[in-house]
SEPAZA-350722 format. One record per residue: x, y, z of N, C-alpha, C, CB in turn. Coordinates in steps of 0.001 Angstrom, whole numbers, plus 500000, padded with zeros to 6 digits. Glycine has a CB too. Layout:
% residues N
XYZXYZXYZXYZ;...
This chain:
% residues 159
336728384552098480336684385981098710337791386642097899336826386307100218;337511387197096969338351388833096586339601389528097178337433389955096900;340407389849096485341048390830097106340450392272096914342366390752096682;340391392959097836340047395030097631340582395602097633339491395960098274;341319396518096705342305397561097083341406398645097197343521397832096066;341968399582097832341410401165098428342898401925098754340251401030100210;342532403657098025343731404227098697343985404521100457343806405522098006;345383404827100699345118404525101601344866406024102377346028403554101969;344822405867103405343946406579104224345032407527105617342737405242104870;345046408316105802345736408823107050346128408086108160345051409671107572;345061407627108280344761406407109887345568404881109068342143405926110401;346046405088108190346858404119107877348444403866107741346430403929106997;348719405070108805350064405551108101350851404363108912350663407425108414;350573404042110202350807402902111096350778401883110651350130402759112001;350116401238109352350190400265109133351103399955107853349053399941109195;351086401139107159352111401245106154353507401362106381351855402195105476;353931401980107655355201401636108196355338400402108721355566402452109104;354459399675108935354981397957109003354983397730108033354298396808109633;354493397834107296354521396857105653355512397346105742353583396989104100;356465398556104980357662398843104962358697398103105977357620400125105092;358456398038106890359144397299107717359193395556107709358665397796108869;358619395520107379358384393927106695358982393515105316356810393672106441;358743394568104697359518394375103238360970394542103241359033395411102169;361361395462104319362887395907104524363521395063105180363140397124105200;362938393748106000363658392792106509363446391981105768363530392439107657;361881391152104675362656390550103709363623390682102672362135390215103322;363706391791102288364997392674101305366333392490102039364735394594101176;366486392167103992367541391978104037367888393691104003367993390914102990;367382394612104270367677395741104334367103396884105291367568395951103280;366727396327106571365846397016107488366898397628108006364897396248108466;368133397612108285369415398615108238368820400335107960370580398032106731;368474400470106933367848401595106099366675401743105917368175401650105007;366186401068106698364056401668107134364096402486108079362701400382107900;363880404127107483364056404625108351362718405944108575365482404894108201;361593405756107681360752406533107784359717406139108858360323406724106600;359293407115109693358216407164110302357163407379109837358264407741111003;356079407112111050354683407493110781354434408976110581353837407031111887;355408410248110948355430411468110824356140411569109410356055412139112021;356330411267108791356792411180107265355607410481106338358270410205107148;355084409439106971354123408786105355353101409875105710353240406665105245;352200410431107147351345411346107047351718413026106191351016411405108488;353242413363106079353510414477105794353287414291104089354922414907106439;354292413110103577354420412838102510353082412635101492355181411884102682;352355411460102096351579410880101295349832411733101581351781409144101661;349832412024102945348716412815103022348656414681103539347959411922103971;349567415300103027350093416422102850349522417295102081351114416293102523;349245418733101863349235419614101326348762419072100076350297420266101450;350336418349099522349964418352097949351261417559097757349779420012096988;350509416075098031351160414989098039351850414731096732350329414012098411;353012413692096805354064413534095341354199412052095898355904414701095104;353042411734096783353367409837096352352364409356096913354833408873097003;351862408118096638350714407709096791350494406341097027350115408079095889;349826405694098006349786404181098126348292403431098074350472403833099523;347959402358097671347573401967097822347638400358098308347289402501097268;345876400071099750346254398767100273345375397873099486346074398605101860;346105396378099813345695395651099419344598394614100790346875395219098671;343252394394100957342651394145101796342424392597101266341600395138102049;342214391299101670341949390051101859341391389422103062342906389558101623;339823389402102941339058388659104263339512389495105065339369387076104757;339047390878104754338917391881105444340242392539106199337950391506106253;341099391943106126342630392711106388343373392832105439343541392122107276;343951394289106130345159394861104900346249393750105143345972396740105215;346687393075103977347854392278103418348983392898102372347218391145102721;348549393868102039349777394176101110349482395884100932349742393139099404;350441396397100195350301397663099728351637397919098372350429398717101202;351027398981097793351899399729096714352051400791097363351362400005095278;353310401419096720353502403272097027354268403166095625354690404088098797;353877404478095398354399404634093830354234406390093787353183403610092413;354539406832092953354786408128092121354931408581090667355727408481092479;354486409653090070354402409938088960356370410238088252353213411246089055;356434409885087126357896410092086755357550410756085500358921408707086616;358747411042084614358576411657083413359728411418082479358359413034083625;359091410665081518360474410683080333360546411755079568360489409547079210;361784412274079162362201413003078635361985412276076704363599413275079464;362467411152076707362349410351075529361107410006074766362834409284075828;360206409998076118358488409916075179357601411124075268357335408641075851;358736411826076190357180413059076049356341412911077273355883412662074571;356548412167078027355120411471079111355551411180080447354433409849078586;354674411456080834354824410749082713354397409276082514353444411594084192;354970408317083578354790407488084225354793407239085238355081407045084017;354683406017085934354769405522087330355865404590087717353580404873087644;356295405352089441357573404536089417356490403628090596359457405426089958;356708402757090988356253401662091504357763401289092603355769400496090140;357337402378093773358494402412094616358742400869095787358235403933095506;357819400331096079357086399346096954355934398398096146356345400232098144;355951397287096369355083396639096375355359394910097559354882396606094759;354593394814098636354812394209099355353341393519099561355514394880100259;353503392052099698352183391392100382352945390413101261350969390566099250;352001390386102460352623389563103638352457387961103101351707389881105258;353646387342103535354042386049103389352479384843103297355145385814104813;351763385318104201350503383960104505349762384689103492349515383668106347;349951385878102930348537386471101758349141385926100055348367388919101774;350064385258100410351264385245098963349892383894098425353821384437099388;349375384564096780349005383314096366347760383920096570349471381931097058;346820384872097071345623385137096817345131386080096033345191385250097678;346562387112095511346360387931094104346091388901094445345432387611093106;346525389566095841346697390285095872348016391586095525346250389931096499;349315390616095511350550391015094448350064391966093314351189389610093659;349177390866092325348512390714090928347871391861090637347523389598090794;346782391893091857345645392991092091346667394476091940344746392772093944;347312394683092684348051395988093193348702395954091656349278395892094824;349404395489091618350101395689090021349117395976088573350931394143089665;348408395709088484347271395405087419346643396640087900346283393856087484;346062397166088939345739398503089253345911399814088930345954398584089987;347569399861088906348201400493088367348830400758087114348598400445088872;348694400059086621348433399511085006347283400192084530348113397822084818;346165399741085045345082400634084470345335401576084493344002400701084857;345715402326085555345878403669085878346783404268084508346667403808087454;348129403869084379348857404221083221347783403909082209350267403435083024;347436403359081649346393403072080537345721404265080543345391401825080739;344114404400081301343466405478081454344008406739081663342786405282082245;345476406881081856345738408410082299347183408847080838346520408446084560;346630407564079794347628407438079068349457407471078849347176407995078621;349580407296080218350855407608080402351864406615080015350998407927081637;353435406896079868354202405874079013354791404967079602355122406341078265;355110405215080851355860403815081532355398403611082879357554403902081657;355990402187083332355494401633084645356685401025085243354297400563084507;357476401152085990359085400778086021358976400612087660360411402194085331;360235399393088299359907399455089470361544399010089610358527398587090034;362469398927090797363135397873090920362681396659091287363898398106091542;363806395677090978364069394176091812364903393858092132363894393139091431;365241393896093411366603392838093761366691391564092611366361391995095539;368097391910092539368435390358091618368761389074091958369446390413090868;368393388880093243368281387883093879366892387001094490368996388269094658;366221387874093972364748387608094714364066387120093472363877389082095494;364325385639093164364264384992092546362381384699092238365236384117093062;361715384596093199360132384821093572359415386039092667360003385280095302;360125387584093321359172388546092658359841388598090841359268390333093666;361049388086090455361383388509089164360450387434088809362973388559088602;360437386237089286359228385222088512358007385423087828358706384466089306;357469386647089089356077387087089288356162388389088381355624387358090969;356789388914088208357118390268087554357065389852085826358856390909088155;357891388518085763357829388631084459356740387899084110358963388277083809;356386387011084479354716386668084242353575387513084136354246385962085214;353706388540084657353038389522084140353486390552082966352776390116085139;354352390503082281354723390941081164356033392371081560353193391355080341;356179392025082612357698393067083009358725392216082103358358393080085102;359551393511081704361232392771081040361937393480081947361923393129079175;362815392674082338364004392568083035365243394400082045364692390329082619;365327395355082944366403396098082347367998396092082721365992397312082499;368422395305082123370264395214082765371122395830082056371039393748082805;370400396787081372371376397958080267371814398935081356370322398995078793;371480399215082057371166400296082323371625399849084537369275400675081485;372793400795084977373449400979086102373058401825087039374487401239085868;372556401573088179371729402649088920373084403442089674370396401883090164;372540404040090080373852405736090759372753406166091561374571407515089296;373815406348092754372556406548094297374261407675094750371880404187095954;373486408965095157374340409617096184373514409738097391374886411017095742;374112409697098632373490409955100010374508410130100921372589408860100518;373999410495101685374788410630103054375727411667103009375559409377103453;377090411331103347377953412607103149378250413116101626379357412326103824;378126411661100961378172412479099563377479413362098846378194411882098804;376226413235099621374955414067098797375284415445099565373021413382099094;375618415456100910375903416510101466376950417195100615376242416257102771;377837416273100092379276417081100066378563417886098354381273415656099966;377950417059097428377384417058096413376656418603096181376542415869096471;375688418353097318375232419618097361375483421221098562373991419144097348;376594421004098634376658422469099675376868423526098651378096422564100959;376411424316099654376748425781098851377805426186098927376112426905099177;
């Protein structure tokens, strides 16, 4: 049997906060899982949504999902996709559904001609950089990420 992806759906917002929640304790980072089911319905099925997921289904259950969003280089001229999530549950690892979700979105950049497809990786997660670069991802270590939050973003941005 196949893997199916389909976007996902409202009535799925419950299940997409476990995946998230599943991915945030294998990341070792469920500390900072902090969105609800009143956030993926606002966010992803909203007005006029700015992110988008799709699940990954195997013998008829959802096993995995993407969430991703449109980005834009300044350097090519073009939008791309950031590839915020990609998670498949531990017993689905090995039926391609990973593969499926990634390759999906690929097309998508292809057909919508857009210039990049960029995601993080923990640099320890020795598994997805495996899988990442087997599919033709390069590794970027030029380049230092910068995160403000919390009081700093507060302090960052007051009026």
């Amino acid at each position: 049997m196949s893997v199916v992806l389909r976007p996902a759906r409202p009535d799925d917002a419950a299940l997409i906060i476990s995946l998230i929640s599943a991915l945030a304790e294998y990341e070792k980072l469920s500390h900072e899982a902090k969105a609800t089911e009143a956030d993926i319905l606002r966010d992803l099925f909203g007005e006029a949504p700015k992110v988008f997921c799709e699940i990954a289904e195997w013998q008829g259950k959802p096993v995995g999902f993407a969430l991703w969003f449109y980005t834009y280089s300044t350097f090519q001229g073009r939008h791309g996709i950031w590839l915020e999530d990609l998670f498949v549950v531990p017993e689905a690892r090995g039926v391609g559904a990973g593969k499926a979700l990634l390759q999906h979105l690929a097309q998508r950049c292809v057909a919508e001609k857009l210039g990049r497809y960029e995601w993080w990786v923990l640099d320890w997660n020795e598994p997805s950089i495996q899988f990442y670069t087997s599919q033709g991802g390069v590794l970027q270590d030029e380049w230092t990420k910068v995160r403000v939050d919390g009081p700093a973003l507060e302090k960052l941005g007051a009026l």
